[in-house]
C-alpha positions as CSV (number, residue, x, y, z in Angstrom):
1,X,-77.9,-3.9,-21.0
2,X,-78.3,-6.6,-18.7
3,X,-81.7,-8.4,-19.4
4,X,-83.0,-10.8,-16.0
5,X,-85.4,-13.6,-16.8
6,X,-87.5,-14.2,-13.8
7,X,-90.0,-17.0,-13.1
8,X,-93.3,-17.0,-11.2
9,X,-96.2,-19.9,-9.8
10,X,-99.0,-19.3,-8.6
11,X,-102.0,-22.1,-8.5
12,X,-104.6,-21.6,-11.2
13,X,-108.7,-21.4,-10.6
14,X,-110.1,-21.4,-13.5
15,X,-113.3,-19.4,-14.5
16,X,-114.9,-21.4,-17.7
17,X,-117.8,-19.1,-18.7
18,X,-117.2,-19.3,-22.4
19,X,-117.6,-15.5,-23.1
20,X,-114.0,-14.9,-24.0
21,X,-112.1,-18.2,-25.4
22,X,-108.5,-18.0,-24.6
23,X,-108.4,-15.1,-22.4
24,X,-106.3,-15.7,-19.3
25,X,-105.2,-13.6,-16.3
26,X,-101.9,-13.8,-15.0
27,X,-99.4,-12.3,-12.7
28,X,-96.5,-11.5,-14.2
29,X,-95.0,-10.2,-11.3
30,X,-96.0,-10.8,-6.9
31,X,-94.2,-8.1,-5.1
32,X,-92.0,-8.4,-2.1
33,X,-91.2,-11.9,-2.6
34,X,-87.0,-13.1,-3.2
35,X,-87.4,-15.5,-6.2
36,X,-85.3,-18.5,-6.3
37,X,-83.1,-15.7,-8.6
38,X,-82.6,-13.6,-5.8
39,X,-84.8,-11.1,-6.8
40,X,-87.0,-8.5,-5.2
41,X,-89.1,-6.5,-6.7
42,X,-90.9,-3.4,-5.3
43,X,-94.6,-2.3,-6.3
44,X,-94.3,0.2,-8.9
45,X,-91.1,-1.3,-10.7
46,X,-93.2,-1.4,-13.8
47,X,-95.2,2.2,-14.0
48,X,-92.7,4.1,-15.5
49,X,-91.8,1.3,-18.7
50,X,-95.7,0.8,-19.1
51,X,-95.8,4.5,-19.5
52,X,-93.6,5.1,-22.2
53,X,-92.3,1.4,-23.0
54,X,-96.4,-0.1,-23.5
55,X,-97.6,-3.5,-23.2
56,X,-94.8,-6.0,-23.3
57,X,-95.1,-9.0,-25.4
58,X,-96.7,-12.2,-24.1
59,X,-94.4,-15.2,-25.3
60,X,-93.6,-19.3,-24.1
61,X,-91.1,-20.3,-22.2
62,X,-88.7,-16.8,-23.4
63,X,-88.7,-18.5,-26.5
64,X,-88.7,-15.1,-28.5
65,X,-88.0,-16.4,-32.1
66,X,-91.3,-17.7,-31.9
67,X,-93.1,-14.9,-32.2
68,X,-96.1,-13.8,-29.2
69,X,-98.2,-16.5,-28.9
70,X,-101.1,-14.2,-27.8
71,X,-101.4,-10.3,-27.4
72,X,-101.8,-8.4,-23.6
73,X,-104.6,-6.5,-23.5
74,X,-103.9,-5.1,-20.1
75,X,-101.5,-4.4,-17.2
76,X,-101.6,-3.2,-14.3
77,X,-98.8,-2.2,-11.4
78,X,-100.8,-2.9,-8.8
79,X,-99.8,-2.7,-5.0
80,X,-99.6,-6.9,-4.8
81,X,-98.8,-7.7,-8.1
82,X,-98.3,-6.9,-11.7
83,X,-101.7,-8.4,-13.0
84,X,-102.0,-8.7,-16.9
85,X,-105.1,-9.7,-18.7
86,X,-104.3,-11.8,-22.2
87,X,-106.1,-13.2,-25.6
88,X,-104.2,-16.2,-26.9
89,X,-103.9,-16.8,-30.5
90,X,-106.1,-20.0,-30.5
91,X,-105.6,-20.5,-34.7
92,X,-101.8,-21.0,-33.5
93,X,-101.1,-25.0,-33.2
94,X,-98.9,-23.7,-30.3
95,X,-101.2,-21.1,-28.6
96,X,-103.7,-23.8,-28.6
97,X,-102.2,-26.8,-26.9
98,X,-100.4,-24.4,-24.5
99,X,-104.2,-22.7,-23.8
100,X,-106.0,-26.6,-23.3
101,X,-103.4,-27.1,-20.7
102,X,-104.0,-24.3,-18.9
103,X,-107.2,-25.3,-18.9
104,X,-106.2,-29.2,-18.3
105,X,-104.7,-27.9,-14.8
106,X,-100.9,-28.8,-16.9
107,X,-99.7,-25.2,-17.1
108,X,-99.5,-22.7,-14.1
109,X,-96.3,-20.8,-14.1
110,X,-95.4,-17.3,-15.4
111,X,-92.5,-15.5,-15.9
112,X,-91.4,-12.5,-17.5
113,X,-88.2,-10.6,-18.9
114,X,-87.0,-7.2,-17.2
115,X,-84.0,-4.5,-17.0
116,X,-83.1,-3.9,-14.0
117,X,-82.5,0.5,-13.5
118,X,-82.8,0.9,-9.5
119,X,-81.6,-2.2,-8.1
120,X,-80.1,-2.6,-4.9
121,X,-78.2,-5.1,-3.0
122,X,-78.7,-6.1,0.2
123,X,-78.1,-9.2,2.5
124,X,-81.1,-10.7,4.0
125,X,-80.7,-13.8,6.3
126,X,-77.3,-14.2,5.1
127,X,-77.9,-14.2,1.3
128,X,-77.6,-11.2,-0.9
129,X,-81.2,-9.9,-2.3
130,X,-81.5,-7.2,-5.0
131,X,-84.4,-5.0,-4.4
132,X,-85.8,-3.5,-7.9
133,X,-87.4,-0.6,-7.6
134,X,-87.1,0.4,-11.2
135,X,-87.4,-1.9,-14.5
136,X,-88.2,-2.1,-18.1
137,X,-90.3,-4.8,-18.8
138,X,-89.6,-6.4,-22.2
139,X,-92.1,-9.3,-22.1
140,X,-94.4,-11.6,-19.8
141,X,-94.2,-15.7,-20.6
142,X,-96.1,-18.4,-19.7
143,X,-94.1,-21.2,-18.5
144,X,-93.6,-24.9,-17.4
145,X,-91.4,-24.5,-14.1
146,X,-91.1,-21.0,-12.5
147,X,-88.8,-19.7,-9.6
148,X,-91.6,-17.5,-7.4
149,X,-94.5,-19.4,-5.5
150,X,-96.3,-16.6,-5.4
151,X,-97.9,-15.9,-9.0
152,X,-98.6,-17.1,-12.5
153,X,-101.9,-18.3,-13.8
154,X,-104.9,-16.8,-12.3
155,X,-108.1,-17.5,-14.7
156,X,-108.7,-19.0,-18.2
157,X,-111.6,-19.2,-20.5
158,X,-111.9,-22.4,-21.1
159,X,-111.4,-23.4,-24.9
160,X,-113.5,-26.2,-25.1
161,X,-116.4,-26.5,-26.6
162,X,-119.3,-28.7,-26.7
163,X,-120.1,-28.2,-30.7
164,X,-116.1,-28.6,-31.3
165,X,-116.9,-32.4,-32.6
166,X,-119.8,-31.9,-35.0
167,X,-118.3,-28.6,-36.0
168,X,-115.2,-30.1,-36.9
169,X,-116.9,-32.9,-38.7
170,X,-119.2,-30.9,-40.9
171,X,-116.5,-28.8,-42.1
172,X,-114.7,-32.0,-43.0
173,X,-117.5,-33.0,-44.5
174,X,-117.6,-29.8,-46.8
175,X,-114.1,-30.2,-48.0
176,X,-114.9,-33.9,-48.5
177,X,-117.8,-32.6,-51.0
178,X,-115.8,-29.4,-52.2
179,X,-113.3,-32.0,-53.4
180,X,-115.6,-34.9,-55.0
181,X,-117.1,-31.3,-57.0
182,X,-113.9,-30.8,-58.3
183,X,-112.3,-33.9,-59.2
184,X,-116.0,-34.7,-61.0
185,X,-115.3,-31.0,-63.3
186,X,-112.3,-32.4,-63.7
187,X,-113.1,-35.5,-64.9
188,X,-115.4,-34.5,-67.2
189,X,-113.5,-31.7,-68.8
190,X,-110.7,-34.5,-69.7
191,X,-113.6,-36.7,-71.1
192,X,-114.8,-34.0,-73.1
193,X,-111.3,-33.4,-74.5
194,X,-110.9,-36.6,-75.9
195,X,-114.2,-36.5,-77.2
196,X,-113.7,-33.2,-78.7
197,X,-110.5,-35.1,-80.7
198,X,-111.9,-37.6,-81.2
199,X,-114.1,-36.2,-83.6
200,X,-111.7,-34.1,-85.0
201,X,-109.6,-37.1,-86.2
202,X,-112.9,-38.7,-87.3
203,X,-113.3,-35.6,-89.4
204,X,-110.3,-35.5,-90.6
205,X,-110.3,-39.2,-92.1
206,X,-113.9,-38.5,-94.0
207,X,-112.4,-35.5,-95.8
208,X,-109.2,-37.7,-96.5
209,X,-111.3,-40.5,-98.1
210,X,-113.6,-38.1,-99.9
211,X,-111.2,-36.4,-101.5
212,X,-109.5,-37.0,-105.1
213,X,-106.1,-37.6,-105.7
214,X,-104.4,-36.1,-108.4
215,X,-101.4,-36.9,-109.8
216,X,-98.7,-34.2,-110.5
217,X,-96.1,-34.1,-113.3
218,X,-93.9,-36.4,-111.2
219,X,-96.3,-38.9,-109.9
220,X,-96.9,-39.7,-114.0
């Protein structure tokens, strides 16, 4: 099995209405366009692997041994593209900082990972094309640089948000208290301790002194 990473860019416009944080919409695939891989791929590639194959998995930069870094709710093999809708994981450090730069205008390039099964070649303009006309699609990936003008990036929910600050601090706030509470139990349970031996060696030394000593046979 020979897998092909392609790579896609499209400019992003963002839509920042807060209802879904760190849901994008992408283009994992623009049809009828050679990518800097040589690549050609037909509308309806797809259909058959989303039929029986499912979603794919939405990864960074075909780094796989990371895990998805959000899940894809949606696909569709469309007559233009292969549109896919996405929620990113936003409690991932990773999902997070790749979703603020999406939002920051710093990340607008797709790409995804396929099997060719109907691919010809052809020579167009004096360099050889292969026209896919049938693929399995293993996953669709954001990305830094891609190889296709034509796709990538199309919305975002932006992640900010205006309460992140005092939200932040409160709960920081909490711990702070949480903390204090427990180092104070803490505290007094040691104190409490000593006190409680304390008195036990007190005790102890009163029963010594008030009791008599008597002598055995050896001690006369």
């Amino acid at each position: 099995m020979s897998i092909t990473l392609e790579r896609l860019r499209v400019p992003v416009t963002l839509q920042a209405d807060g209802t879904a944080k760190g849901r994008i919409v992408a283009d994992a695939s623009v049809y009828n366009v050679v990518s800097a891989t040589g690549h050609r791929i037909h509308a309806g590639a797809f259909q058959a692997s989303l039929d029986t194959r499912g979603l794919p998995m939405l990864s960074w930069e075909h780094a796989w041994e990371l895990g998805p870094i959000g899940t894809i709710l949606d696909m569709q093999d469309g007559p233009n593209s292969l549109r896919y809708t996405a929620q990113l994981y936003l409690e991932s450090d990773l999902s997070n900082r790749i979703h603020q730069a999406i939002v920051g205008n710093n990340i607008r390039d797709n790409s995804f990972a396929f099997e060719g099964l109907d691919v010809a070649e052809v020579t167009v303009d004096g360099e050889t094309v292969y026209e896919v006309t049938k693929a399995n699609l293993f996953e669709a990936c954001l990305c830094v640089v891609g190889a296709n003008e034509m796709a990538g990036v199309i919305s975002a929910q932006s992640l900010l948000d205006p309460d992140a600050d005092a939200k932040l601090e409160a709960a920081l706030d909490r711990i702070v208290v949480r903390q204090r509470e427990e180092l104070a139990a803490i505290s007094a349970s040691e104190q409490a301790e000593r006190e409680a031996a304390a008195l036990l060696r007190q005790v102890d030394m009163d029963l010594l002194a008030a009791e008599p000593w008597e002598q055995t046979e050896e001690m006369k």
